[in-house]
C-alpha positions in Angstrom: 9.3 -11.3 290.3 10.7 -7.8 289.3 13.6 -8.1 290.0 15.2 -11.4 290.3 19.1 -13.2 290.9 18.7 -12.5 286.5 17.7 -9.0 286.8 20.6 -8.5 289.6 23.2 -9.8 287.3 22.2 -8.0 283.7 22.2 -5.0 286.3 25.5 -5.3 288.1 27.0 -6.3 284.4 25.4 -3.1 282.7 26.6 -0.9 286.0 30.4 -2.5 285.1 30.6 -1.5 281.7 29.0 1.7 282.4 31.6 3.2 285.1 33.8 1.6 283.0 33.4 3.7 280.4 32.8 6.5 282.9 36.4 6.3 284.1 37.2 6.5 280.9 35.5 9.0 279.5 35.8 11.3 282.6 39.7 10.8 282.7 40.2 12.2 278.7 37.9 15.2 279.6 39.3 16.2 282.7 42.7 15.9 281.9 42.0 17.8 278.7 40.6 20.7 281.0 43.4 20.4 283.2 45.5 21.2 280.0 43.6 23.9 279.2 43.8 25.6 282.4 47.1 24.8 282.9 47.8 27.0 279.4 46.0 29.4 280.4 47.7 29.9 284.1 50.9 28.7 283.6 52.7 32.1 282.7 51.2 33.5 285.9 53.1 30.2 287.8 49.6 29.6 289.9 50.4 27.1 292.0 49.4 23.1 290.1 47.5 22.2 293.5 45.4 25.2 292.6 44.7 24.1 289.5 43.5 20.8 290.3 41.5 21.5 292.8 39.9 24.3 290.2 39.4 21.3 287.4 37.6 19.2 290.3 34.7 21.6 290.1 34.3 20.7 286.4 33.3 17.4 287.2 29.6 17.2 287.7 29.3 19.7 284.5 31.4 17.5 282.5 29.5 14.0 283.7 26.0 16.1 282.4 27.9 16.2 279.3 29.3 13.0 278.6 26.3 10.7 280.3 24.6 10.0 276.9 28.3 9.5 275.2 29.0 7.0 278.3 25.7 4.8 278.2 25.4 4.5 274.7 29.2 2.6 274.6 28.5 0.9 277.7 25.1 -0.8 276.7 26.9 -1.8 273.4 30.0 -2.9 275.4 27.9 -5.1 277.8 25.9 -6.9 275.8 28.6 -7.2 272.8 30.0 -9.0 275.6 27.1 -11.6 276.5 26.1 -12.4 273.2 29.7 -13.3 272.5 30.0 -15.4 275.5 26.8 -16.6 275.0 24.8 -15.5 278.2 22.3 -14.0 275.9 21.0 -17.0 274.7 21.2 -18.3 278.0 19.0 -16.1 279.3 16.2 -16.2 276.6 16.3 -19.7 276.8 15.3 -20.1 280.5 11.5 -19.3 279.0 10.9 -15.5 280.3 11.8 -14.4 277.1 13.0 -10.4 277.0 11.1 -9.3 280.2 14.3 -9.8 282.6 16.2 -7.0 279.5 13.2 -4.9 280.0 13.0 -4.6 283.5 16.8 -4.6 284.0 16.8 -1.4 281.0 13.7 -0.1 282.6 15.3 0.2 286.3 18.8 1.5 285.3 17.4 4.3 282.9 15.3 4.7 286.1 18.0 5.4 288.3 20.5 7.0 286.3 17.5 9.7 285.2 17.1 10.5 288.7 20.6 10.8 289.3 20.9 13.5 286.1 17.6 15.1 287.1 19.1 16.0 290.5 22.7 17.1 288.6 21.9 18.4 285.9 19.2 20.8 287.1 20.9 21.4 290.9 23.9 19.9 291.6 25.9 20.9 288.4 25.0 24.5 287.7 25.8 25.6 291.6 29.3 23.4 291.4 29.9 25.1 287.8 29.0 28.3 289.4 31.7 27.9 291.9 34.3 27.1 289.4 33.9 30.0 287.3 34.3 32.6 290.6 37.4 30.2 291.6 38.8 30.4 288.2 37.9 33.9 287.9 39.9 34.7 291.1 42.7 32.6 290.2 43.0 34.5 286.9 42.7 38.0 287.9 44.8 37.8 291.3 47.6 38.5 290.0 51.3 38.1 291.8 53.6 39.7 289.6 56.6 38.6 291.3 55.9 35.7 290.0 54.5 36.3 286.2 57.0 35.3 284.2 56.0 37.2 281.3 52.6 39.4 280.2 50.6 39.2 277.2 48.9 42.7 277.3 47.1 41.9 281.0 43.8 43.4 281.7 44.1 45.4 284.6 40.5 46.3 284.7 38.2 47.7 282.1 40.2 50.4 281.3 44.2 49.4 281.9 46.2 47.5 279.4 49.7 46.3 280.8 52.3 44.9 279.0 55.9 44.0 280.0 59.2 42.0 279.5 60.3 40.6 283.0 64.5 39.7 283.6 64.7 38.0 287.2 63.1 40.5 289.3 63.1 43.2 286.9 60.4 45.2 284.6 61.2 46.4 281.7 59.7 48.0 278.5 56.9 48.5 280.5 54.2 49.6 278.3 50.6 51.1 279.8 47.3 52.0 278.5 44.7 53.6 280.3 41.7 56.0 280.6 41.0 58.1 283.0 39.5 61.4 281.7 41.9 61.1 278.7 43.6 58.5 277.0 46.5 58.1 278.3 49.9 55.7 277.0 53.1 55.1 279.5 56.5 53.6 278.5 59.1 53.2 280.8 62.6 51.1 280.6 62.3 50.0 283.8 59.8 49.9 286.6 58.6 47.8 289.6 55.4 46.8 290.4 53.2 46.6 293.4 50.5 44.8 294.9 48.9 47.6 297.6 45.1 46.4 298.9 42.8 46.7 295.6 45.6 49.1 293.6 49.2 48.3 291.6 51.1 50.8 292.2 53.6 51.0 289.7 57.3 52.9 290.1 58.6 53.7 286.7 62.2 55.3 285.4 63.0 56.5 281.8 60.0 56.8 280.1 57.2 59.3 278.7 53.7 59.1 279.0 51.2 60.4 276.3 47.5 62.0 277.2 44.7 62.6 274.3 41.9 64.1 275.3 38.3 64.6 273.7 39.6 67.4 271.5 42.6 65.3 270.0 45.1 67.6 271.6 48.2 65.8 272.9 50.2 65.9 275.7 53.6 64.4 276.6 55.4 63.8 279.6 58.6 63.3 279.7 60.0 61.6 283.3 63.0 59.8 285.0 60.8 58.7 288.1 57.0 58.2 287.7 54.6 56.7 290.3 51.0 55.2 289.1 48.6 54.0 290.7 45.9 51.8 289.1 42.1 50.1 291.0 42.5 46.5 290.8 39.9 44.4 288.6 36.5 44.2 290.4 34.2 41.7 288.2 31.1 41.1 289.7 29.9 37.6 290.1 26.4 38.1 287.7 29.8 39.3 285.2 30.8 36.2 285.0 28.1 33.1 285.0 26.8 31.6 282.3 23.5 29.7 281.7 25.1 26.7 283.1 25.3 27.8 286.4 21.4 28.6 286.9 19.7 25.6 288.5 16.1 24.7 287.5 15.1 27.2 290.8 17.3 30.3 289.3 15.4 29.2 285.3 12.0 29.3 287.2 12.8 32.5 288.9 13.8 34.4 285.8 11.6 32.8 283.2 14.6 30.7 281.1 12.5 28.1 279.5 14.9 27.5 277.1 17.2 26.7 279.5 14.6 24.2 281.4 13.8 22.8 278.0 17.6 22.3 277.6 17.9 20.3 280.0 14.3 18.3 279.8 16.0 16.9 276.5 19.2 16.2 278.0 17.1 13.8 280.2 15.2 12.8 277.5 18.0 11.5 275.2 18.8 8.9 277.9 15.1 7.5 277.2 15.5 8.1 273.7 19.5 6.1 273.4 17.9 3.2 275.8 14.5 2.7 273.4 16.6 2.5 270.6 19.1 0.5 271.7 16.3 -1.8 272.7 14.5 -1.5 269.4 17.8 -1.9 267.1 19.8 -4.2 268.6 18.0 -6.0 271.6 15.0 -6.9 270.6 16.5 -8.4 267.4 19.3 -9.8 269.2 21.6 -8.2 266.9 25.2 -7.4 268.3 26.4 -7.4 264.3 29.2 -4.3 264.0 27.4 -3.0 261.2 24.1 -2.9 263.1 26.1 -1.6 266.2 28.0 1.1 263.9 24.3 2.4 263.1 23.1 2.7 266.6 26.5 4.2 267.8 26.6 7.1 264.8 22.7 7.7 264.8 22.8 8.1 268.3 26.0 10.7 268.4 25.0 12.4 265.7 22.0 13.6 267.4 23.9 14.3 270.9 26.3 16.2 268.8 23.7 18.1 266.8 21.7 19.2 270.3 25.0 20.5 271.9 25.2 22.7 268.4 21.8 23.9 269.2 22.7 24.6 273.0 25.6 26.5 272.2 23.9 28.7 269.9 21.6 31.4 269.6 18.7 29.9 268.9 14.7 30.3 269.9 12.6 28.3 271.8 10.1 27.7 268.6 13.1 26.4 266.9 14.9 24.7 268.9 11.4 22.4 269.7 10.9 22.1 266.1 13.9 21.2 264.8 14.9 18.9 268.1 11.4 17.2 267.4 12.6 16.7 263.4 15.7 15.3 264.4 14.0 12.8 266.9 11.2 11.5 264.4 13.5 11.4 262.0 16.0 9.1 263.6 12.7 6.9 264.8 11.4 6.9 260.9 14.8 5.7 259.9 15.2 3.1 262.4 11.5 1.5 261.8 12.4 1.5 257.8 16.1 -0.1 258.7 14.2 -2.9 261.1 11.3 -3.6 258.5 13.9 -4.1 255.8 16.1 -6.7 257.7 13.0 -8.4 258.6 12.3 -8.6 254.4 
């Protein structure tokens, strides 16, 4: 039988160590994101619920991520485990020898590359794709009765604004913009004004500055000055990234470094089950040194890729070199297994 009481158990024990190590890889990551964007939106005071909810839709991008990292400690976790409580041997000695490993191996790589084929080429990118508009309306929507503080705020492409905030009052409000010249304000004091897509700004004590294309200067010397400046507009193709495309949006505009991408994101979840299988289960060899090998080989091969993917780096090379690195590691391991067998 296929899959037997044996198979069901090595399954449900591989499953346990797995969302184990899930849980806990998934925690660290998302509350180091939540960090992030908490840094990042805090002097704006956007409310925390907000901010959650945003570092929800990081989830299925950071799981794409982190699913090598997780199975690689959970297979070595889970059977670290039986061998030490002697299961292991229990199994083998019942006569089927490794089939029930193989076919329980077989059928979880099984399902969990169906479950990252689905995320990582649907699910993920149109989640992340979400995210970034939420995140990019969250940091541009800006409620200046409650900014504590600027750090030279983008208005839009053109506007600079900078200011020093006392309760509910501006001052040393500092502004740079183009129009048809280049244009600097300083005022003392001012309020600001959220009014449909403009800040209108109302500004006391100050002088404003125009250079235009022939360097000749003008100055403006006021006690009341009104502004008015177009909100930010960023359109959504502004601000996705490759990781939002799904495999439909790489087809449609001929990405096929981006499909390869993530062909050998699937493909390293064959590659850290065959040699898990090859270096430590086939042996039955749990040692730490022989489980330090297979831990570090493996990482440093999920950490060299993400290098790659972040990159800007051609197709060509990226095959080539990819392919190296994968021989390699194979070469490597068949010399480490012939030797222990000397």
């Amino acid at each position: 039988m296929f899959f037997g009481k044996i198979n069901t158990y090595l399954f449900l024990q591989i499953s346990r160590y797995f969302f184990l190590i899930l849980f806990i890889f998934l925690s660290v990551a998302w509350l180091l994101q939540v960090t992030r964007l908490l840094t990042i939106t805090n002097f704006m005071h956007i409310e925390f619920l907000d901010v959650i909810i945003l570092s929800f839709y990081l989830i299925p991008n950071i799981i794409s991520v982190i699913a090598p990292f997780i199975l690689i400690f959970g297979l070595l976790l889970c059977f670290v485990k039986l061998n030490k409580d002697n299961e292991l041997i229990a199994i083998l000695s019942l006569g089927n020898g490794l089939k029930p490993f193989r076919n329980t191996l077989f059928f979880f790589s099984l399902i969990m590359i169906l479950f990252l084929v689905l995320l990582n080429f649907y699910f993920a990118p149109i989640v992340y794709k979400e995210y970034k508009i939420h995140e990019n309306k969250l940091r541009n929507t800006l409620d200046f009765d409650n900014i504590m503080f600027s750090n030279f705020l983008n208005l839009n492409n053109t506007t600079i604004l900078d200011f020093k905030k006392n309760e509910n009052e501006y001052t040393d409000v500092f502004m740079s913009f183009y129009d048809t010249k280049e244009n600097i304000v300083y005022a003392k004091k001012g309020n600001i004004f959220n009014e449909n897509n403009q800040y209108r700004f109302q500004l006391s004590d100050g002088f404003k500055i125009s250079i235009d294309e022939g360097n000749q200067i003008e100055k403006l010397e006021f006690l009341n000055y009104v502004l008015k400046i177009d909100k930010k507009n960023i359109s959504s193709g502004a601000i996705i990234d490759q990781n939002t495309f799904t495999i439909l949006d790489d087809l449609k505009n001929g990405n096929r470094l981006n499909i390869v991408f993530k062909i050998i994101d699937i493909f390293l979840i064959i590659f850290v089950i065959f040699l898990f299988y090859k270096n430590n289960l086939k042996k039955i060899n749990f040692k730490f040194n022989n489980n330090i090998y297979f831990a570090l080989l493996c990482i440093t091969i999920l950490i060299i890729n993400q290098i790659y993917k972040n990159s800007d780096v051609t197709l060509i090379n990226y095959l080539m070199n990819i392919s190296i690195i994968f021989f390699s590691a194979i070469v490597l391991t068949w010399i480490k297994i012939r030797y222990e067998q000397n």
